[in-house]
C-alpha positions as a Markdown table, in Angstrom:
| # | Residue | x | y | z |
|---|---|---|---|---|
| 1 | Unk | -5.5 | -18.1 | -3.7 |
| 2 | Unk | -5.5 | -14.2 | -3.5 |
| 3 | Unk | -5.4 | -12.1 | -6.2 |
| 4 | Unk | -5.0 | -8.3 | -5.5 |
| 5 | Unk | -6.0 | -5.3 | -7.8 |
| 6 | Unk | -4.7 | -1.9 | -7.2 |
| 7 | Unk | -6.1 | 1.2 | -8.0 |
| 8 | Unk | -6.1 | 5.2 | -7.4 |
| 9 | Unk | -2.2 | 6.2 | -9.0 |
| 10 | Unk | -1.5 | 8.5 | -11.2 |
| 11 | Unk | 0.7 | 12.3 | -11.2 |
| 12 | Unk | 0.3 | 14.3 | -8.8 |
| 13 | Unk | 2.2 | 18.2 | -8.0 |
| 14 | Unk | 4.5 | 18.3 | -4.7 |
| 15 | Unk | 2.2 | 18.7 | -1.5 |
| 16 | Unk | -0.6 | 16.8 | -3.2 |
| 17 | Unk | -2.8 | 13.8 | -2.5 |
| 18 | Unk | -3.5 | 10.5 | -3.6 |
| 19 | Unk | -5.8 | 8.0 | -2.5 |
| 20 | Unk | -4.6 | 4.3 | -3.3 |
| 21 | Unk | -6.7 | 1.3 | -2.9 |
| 22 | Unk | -6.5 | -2.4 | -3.3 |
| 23 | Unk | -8.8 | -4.9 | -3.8 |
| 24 | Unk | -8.7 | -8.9 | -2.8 |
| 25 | Unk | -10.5 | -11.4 | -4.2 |
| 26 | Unk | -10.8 | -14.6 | -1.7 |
| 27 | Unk | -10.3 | -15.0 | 1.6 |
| 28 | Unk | -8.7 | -12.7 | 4.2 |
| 29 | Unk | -7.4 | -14.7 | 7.5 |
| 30 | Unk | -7.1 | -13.8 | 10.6 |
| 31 | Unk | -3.3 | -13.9 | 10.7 |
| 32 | Unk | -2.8 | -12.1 | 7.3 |
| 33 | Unk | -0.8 | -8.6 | 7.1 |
| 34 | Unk | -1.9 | -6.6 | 4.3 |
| 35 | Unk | 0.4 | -3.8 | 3.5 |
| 36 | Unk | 1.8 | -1.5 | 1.0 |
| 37 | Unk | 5.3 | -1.4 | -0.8 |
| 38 | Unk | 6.9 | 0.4 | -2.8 |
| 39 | Unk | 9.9 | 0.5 | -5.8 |
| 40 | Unk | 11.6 | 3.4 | -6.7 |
| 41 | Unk | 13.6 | 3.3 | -10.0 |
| 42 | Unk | 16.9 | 1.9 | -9.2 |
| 43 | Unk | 15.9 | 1.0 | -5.3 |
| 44 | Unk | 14.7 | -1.9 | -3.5 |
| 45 | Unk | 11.5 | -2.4 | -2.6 |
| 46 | Unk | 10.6 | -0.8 | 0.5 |
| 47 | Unk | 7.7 | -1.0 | 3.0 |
| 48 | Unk | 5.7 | 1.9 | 3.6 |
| 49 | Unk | 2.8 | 0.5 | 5.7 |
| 50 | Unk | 1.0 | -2.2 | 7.1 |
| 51 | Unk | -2.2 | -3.0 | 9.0 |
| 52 | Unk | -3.5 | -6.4 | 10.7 |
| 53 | Unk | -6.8 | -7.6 | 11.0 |
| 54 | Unk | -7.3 | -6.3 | 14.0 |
| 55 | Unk | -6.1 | -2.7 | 13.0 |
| 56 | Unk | -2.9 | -2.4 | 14.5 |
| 57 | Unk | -1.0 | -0.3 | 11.8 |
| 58 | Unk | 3.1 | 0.6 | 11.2 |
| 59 | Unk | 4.7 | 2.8 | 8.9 |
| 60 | Unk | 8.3 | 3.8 | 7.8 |
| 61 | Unk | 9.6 | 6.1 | 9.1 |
| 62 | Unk | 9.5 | 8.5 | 5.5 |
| 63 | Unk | 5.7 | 8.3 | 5.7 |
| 64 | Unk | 4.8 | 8.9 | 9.0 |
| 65 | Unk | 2.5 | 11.4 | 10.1 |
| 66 | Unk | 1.5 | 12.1 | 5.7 |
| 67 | Unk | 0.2 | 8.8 | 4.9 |
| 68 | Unk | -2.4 | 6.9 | 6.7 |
| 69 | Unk | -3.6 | 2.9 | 6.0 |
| 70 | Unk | -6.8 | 1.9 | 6.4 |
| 71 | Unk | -8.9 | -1.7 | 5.7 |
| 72 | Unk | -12.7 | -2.1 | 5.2 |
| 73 | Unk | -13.0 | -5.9 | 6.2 |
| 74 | Unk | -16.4 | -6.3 | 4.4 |
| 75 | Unk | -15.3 | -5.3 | 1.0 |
| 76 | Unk | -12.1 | -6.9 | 1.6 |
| 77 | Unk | -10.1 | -3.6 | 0.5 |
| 78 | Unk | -7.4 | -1.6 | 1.6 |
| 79 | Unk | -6.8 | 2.0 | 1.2 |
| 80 | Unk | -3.6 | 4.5 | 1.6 |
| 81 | Unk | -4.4 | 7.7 | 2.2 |
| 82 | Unk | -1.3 | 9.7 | 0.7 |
| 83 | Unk | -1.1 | 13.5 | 1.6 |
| 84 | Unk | 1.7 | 16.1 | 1.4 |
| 85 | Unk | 3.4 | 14.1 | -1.2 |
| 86 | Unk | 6.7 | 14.9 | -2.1 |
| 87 | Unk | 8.8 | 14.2 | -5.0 |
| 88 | Unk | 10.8 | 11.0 | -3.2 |
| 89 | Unk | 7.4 | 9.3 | -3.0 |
| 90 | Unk | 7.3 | 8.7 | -7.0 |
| 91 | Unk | 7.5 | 4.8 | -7.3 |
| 92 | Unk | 5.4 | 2.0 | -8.3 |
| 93 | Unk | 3.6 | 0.8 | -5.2 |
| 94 | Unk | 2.4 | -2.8 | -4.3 |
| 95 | Unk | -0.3 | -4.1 | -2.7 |
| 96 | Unk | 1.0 | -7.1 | -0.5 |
| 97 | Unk | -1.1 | -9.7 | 1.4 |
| 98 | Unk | 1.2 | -11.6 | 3.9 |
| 99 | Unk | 1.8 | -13.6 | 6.9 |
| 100 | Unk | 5.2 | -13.3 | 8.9 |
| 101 | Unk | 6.1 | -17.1 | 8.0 |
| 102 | Unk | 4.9 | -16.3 | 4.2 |
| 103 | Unk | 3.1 | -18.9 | 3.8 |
| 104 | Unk | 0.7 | -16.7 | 2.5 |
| 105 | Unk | 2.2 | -14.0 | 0.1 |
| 106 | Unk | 0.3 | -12.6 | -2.7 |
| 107 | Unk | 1.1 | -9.2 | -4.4 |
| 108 | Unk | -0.4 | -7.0 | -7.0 |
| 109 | Unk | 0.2 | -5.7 | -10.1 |
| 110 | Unk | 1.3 | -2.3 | -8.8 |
| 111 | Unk | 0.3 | 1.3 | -9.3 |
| 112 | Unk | 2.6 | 4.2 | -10.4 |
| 113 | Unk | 2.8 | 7.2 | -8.3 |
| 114 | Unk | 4.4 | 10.2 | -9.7 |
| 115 | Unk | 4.9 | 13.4 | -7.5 |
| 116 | Unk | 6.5 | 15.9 | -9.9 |
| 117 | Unk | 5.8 | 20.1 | -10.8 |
């Protein structure tokens, strides 16, 4: 069992930055995913980025090139690094743990992000 906590959301203006992080209690495999989502009001949930244990990362295409995902393996956390945030990045975002099969899928609580003058 996993069990995620996210942290770091809050308001922020247009062209601001925001520094999410997420923290798992238990074990991290080797084949896990951990990535971040998000949920707009009215939207599905979307992902916005993922990294492997190995550091290979992917983003959507919305968030490339502003935000950037990164893991420290011996404190078991993950960060997004969120800059030049605009006003379509206000959702609640999700910390995900993952394998492709799901046979391991845990999620946290989720953090709101609000980019707004």
């Amino acid at each position: 069992q996993v069990q995620l906590v996210e942290s770091g959301g809050g308001l922020v203006q247009p062209g601001g930055s925001l520094r999410l992080s997420c923290a798992a209690s238990g074990s991290i495999f080797r084949t896990d995913l951990m990535g971040w989502f998000r949920q707009a009001p009215g939207k599905q949930r979307e992902l916005v980025a993922s990294i492997t244990t190995i550091g290979f990362t992917n983003y959507a295409d919305s968030v490339k090139g502003r935000f950037t995902i990164s893991r420290d393996a011996a404190k078991n956390t993950v960060y997004l690094q969120m800059n030049s945030l605009k006003p379509e990045d206000t959702a609640v975002y999700y910390c995900r743990i993952f394998t492709t099969s799901l046979t391991r899928n845990y999620w946290g609580q989720g953090t709101q992000v609000t980019v707004s003058s």
